[in-house]
C-alpha positions as CSV (number, residue, x, y, z in Angstrom):
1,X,0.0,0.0,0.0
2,X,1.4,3.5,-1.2
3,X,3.0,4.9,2.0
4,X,0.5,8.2,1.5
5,X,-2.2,6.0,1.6
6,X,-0.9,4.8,5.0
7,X,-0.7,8.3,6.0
8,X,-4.0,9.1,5.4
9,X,-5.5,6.4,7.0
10,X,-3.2,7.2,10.2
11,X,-4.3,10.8,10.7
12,X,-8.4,9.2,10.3
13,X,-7.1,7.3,13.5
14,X,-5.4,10.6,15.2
15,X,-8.5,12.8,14.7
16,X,-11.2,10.2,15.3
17,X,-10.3,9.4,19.1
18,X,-11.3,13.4,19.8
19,X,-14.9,13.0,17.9
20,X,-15.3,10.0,19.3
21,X,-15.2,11.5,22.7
22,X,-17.0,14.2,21.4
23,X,-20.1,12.3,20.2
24,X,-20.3,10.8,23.1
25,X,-19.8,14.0,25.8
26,X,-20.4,16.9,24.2
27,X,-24.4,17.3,24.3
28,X,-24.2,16.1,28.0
29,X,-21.3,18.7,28.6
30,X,-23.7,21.5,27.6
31,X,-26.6,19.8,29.5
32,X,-24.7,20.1,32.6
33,X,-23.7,23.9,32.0
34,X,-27.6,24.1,32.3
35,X,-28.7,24.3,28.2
36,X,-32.2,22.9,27.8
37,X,-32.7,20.3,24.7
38,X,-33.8,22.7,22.3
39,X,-31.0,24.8,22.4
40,X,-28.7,21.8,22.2
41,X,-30.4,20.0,19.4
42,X,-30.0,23.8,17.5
43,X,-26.3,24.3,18.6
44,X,-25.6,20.8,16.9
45,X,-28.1,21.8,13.9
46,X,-25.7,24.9,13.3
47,X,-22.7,23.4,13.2
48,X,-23.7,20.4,10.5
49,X,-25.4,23.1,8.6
50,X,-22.0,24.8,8.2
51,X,-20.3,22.4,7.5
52,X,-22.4,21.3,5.0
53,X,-22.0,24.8,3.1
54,X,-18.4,24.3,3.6
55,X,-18.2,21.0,1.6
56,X,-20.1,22.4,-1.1
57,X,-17.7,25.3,-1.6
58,X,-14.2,23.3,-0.9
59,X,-14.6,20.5,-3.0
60,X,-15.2,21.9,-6.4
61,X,-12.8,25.0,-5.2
62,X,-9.9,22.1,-5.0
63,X,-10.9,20.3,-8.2
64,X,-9.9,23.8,-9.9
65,X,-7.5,25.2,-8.0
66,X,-5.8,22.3,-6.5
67,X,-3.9,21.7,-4.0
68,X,-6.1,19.5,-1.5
69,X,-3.5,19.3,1.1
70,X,-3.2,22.7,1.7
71,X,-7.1,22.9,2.2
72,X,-6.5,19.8,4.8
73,X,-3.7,21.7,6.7
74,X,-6.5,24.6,6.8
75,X,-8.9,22.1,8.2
76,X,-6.4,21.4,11.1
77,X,-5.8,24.5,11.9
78,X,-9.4,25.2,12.4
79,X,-9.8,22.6,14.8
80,X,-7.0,23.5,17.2
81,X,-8.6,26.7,17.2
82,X,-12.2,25.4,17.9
83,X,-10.5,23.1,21.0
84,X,-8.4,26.0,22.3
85,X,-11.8,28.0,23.0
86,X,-14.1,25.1,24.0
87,X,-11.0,24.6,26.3
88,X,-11.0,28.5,27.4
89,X,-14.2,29.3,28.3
90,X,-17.8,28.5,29.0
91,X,-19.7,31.7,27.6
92,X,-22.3,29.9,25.3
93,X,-21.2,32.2,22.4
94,X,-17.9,31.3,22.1
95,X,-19.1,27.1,22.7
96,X,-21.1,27.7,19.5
97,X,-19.1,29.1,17.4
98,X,-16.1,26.7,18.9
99,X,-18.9,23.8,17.8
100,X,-19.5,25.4,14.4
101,X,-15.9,25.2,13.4
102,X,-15.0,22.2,15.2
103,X,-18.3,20.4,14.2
104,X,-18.6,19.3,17.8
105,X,-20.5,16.2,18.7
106,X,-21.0,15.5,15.0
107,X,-19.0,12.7,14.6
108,X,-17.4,12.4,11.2
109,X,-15.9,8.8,11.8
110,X,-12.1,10.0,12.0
111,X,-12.4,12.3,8.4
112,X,-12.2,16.0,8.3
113,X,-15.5,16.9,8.2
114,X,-16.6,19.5,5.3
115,X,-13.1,18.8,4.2
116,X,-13.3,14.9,4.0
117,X,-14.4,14.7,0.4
118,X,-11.1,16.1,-0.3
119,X,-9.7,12.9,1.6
120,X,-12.1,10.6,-0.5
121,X,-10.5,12.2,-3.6
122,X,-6.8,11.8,-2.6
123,X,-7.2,8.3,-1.8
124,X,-8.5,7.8,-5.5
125,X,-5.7,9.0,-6.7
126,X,-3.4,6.8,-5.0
127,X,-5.5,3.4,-5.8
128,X,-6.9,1.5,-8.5
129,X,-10.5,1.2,-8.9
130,X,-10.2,-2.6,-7.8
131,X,-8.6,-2.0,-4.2
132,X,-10.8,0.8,-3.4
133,X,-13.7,-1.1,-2.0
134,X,-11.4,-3.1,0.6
135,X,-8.9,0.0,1.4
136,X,-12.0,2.5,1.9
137,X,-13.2,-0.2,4.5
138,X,-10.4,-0.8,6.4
139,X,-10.1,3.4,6.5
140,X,-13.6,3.6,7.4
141,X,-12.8,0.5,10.3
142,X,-9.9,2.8,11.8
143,X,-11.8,5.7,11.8
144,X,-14.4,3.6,14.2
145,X,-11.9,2.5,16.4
146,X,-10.3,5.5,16.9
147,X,-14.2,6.8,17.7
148,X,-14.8,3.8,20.6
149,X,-11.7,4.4,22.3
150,X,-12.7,8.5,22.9
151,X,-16.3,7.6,24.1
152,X,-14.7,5.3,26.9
153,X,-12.5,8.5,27.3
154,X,-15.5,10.1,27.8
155,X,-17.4,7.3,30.0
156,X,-14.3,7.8,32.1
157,X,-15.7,11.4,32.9
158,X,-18.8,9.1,34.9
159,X,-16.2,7.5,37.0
160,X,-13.7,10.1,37.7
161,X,-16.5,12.8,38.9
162,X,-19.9,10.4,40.2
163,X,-21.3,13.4,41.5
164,X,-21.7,15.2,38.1
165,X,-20.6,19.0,37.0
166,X,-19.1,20.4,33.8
167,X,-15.5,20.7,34.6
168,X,-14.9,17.0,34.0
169,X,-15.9,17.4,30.1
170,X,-13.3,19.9,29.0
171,X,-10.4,17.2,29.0
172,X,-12.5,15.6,26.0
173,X,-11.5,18.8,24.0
174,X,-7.6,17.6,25.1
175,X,-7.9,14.8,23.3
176,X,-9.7,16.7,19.9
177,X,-6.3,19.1,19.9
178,X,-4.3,16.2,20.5
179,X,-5.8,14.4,17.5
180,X,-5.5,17.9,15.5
181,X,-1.6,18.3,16.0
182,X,-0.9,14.7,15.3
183,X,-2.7,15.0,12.1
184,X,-1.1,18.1,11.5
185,X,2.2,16.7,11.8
186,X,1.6,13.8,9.5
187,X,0.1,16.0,6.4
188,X,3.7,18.2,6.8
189,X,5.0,15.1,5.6
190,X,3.1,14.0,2.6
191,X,3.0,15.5,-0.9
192,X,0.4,15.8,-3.3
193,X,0.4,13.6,-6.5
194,X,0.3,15.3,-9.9
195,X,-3.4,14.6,-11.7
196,X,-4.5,13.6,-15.0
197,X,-4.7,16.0,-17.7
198,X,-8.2,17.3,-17.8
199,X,-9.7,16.4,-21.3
200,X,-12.2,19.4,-22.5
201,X,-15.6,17.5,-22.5
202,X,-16.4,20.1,-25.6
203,X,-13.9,18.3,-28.1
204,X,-15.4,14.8,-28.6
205,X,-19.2,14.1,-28.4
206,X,-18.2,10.9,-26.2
207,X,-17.0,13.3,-23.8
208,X,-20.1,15.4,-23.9
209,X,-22.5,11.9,-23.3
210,X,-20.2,10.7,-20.4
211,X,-20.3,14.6,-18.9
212,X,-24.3,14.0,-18.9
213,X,-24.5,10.4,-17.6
214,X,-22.1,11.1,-15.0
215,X,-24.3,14.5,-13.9
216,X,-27.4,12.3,-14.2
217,X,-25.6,9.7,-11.3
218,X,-24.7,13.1,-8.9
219,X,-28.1,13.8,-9.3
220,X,-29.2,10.3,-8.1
221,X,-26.8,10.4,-5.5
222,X,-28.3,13.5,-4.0
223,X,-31.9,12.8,-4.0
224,X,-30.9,9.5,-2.4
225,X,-29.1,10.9,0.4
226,X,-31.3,13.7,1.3
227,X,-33.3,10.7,2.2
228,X,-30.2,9.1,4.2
229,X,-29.3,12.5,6.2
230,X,-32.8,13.4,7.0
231,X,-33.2,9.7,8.9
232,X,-29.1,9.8,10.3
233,X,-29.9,13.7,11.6
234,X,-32.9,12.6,13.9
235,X,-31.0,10.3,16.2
236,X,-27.2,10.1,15.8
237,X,-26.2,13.2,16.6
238,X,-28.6,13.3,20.0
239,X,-28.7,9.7,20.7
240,X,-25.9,10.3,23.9
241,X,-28.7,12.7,25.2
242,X,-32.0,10.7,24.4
243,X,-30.4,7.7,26.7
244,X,-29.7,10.8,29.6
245,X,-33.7,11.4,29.0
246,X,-34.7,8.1,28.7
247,X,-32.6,5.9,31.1
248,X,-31.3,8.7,33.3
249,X,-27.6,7.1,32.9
250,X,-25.0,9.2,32.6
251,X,-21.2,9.5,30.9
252,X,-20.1,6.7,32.7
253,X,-22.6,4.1,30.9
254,X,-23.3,6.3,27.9
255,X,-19.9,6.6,27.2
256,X,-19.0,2.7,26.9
257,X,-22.3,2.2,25.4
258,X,-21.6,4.5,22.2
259,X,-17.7,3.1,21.9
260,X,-19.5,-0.3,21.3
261,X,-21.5,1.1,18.5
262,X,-18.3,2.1,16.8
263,X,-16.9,-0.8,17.5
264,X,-19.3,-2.6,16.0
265,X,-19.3,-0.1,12.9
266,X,-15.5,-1.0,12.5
267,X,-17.2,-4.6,12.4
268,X,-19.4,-3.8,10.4
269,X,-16.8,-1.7,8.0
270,X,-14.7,-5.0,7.5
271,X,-17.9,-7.2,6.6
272,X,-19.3,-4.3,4.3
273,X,-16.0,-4.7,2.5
274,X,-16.0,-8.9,2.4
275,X,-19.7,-8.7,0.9
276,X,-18.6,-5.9,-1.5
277,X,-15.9,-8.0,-2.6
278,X,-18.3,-11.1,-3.7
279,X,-21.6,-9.3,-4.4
280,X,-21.0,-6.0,-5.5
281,X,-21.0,-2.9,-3.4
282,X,-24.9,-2.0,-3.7
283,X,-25.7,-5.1,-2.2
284,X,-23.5,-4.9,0.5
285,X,-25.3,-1.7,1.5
286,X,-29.0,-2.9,0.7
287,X,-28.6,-6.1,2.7
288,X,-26.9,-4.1,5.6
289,X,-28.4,-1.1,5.7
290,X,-31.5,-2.9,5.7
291,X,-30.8,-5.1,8.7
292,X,-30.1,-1.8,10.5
293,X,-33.4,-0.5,9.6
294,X,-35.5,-3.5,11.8
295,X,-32.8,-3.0,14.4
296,X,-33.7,0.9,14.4
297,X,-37.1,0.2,15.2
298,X,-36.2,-1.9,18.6
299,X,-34.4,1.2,20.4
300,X,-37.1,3.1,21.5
301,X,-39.3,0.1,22.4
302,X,-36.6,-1.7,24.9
303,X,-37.5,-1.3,28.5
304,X,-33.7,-1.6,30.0
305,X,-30.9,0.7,28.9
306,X,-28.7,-2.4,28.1
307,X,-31.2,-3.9,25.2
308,X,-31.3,-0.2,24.2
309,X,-27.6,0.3,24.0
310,X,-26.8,-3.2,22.4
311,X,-29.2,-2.5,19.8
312,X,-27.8,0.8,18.9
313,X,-24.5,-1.0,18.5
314,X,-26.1,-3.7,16.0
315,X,-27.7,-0.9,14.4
316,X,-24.5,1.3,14.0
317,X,-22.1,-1.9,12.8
318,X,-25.0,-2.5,10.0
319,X,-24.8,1.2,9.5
320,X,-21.8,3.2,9.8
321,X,-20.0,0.0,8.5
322,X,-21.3,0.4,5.0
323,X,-19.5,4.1,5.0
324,X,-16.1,3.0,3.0
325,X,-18.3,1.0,0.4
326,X,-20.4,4.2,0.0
327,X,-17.5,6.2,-0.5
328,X,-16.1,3.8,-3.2
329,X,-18.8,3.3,-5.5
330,X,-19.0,7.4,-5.4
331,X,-15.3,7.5,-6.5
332,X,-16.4,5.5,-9.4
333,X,-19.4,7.5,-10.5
334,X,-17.1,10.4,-12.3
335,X,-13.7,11.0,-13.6
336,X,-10.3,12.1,-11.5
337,X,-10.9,15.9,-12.4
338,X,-14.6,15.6,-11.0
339,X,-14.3,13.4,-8.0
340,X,-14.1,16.4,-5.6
341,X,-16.9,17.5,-6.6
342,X,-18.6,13.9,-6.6
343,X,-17.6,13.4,-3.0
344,X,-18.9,17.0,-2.0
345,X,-22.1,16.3,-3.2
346,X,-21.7,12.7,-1.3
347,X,-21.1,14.6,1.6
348,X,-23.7,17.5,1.4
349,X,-26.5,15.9,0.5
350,X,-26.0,14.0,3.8
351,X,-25.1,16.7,5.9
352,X,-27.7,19.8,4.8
353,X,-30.6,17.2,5.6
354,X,-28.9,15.9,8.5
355,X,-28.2,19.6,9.9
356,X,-32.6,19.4,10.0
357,X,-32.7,16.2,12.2
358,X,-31.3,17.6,15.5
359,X,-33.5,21.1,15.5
360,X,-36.6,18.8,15.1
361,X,-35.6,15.9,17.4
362,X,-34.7,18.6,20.6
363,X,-37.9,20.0,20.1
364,X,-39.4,16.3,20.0
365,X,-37.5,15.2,22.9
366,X,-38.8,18.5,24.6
367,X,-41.9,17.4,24.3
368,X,-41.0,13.9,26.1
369,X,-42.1,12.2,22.6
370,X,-38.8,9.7,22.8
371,X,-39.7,7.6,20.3
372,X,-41.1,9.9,17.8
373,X,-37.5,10.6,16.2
374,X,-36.5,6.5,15.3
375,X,-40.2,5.8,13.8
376,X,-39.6,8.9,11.7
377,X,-35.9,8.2,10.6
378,X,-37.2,4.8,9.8
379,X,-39.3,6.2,7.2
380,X,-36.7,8.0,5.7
381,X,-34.1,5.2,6.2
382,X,-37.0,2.9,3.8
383,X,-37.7,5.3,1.5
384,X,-33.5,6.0,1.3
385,X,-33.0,2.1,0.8
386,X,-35.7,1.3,-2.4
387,X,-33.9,4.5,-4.0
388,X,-30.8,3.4,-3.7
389,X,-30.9,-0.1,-4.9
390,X,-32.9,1.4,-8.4
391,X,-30.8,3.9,-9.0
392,X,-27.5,2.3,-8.9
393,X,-28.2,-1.6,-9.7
394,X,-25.7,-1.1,-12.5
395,X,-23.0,-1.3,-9.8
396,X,-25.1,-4.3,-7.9
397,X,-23.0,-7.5,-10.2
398,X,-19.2,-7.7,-9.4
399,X,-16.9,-7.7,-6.8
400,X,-14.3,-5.5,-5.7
401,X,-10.8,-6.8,-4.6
């Protein structure tokens, strides 16, 4: 494996420990500075929505301009900044905006957020179409692991401080810088290979047809995944706070209870990447996806916190673990000079629907309706699932190495 590639998959490792941790504290950090569960759900709506706007502006931009490592170094430098006031002060101001540049609780799975497309696009550059199903699995699988291991640093905030308070929660942004610098230090080393000479579409009328067909599958790709981001925002990014309403656990259990669901999605990540190999990506993501749509439907209905929670973690590994197969059959959909732009729109179409999900589940979960927010991601998680398999059953036969 090309020693960049390496790279890469190392620094999804470094930064994924801090959202881990992140995911897993940061909503119950501002519940005990005293925020009420609209105004949490809306701080964490913000911040995807930005980002969001973010990747559709950066990917394109470096599809022109170039240079996708310095946008990455950017990205790094953003993040230290966003830990360094989270760490420095408690005024709910500054915590938003410190959540809007460090996307905060959002849990990106190790990438760099409204820069990860830019990732997505590298790595295609550096592998054949054949090794990018397994590779972008086994990136995806770090990235998880890196996410367990900083929820149990932030279940240890339960067992260091029983008694509760906020002070506890501001090592978790410790580990976020931490992540940030090693990640920092790891893109100073690695340079930028050159890319294929962009053919003008205008020249040949078979450049013009694939120009269209290849639009026609972003288009596809977007309506599909406004469906995927609607039913993803209504629970992920406030699950860590609907087991606080519902079980009345705290960091200590929540904590080890979400770094089994990325566990499992690092699971998950490596099976996604077998059944891609012998069936095909789309089927590895129908057949998955739609075992984590029954699983989905459980939560809300178990009476104990530890059905709940082991659910959740099934549910995430069938999931989350298709994440590097959906990444590689979008690096297939275009050509090199338009693959920034193809994972942008990945990306976007996820995140502006998903920014939706937590202003509409704090309100819910305001209201005491718990289970409101899984029966109507599980709509959307259908509806996201027939779509998918029509649209892109030209990928269904064939394996990937």
């Amino acid at each position: 494996m090309p020693a960049d590639v390496l790279r890469l998959i190392a620094i999804r490792g470094a930064r994924s420990a801090g959202q881990g941790a992140l995911v897993a504290g940061f909503a119950l950090y501002l519940h005990a500075l005293g925020w009420h569960a609209a105004g949490i759900g809306a701080t964490l709506s913000a911040a995807l929505l930005v980002g969001a706007l973010l990747t559709l502006t950066v990917g394109p931009l470096s599809d022109r301009i170039g240079g996708r490592r310095y946008f990455l170094l950017g990205y790094e430098a953003l993040q230290i900044l966003a830990a360094l006031l989270a760490l420095g002060s408690t005024r709910p101001a500054l915590l938003v905006l410190a959540a809007i540049l460090g996307g905060f609780g959002r849990g990106a799975n190790g990438s760099a957020g409204p820069f990860g497309p830019l990732e997505q696009a590298w790595l295609a550059q550096l592998l054949p179409a054949a090794r990018r199903g397994r590779v972008y699995s086994q990136n995806t699988a770090i990235g998880f692991i890196g996410m367990a291991l900083g929820a149990l640093g932030a279940g240890a905030v339960g067992w260091f401080a029983p008694h509760g308070g906020a002070a506890p929660y501001r090592w978790l942004f410790v580990v976020s810088l931490l992540g940030s610098l090693a990640s920092l230090a790891l893109l100073a080393r690695m340079k930028e290979p050159p890319r294929r000479p962009r053919a003008d579409p205008l020249e040949h009328a078979s450049e013009c047809e694939e120009h269209r067909a290849e639009n026609r599958r972003m288009l596809k790709l977007v309506l599909v995944n406004s469906l995927n981001g609607l039913g993803i925002g209504m629970i992920g990014p406030l699950i860590a706070y609907w087991f606080l309403l519902k079980f009345a656990h705290g960091p200590g259990t929540i904590g080890p209870a979400l770094a089994a669901s990325f566990a499992m999605g690092a699971v998950g990540s490596l099976l996604a990447g077998a059944i891609a190999r012998r069936h095909g990506l789309v089927r590895a993501v129908v057949w998955m996806r739609l075992a984590g749509l029954v699983l989905i439907l459980g939560i809300p209905l178990s009476p104990w916190f530890a059905l709940a929670a082991t659910l959740y973690a099934l549910r995430a590994g069938m999931n989350q673990g298709t994440a590097g197969v959906r990444q590689a059959l979008v690096a297939g959909l275009t050509r090199d000079h338009r693959r920034g732009l193809a994972a942008s729109l990945q990306n976007v179409s996820i995140q502006i629907p998903r920014a939706i999900g937590p202003l509409i589940s704090g309100f819910l979960l305001h209201a005491g309706m718990l289970t409101a927010p899984f029966l109507i991601a599980a709509a959307f998680q259908a509806a996201y699932l027939a779509l998918y398999a029509k649209f892109f059953r030209e990928f269904a036969s064939g394996g990937q190495d």
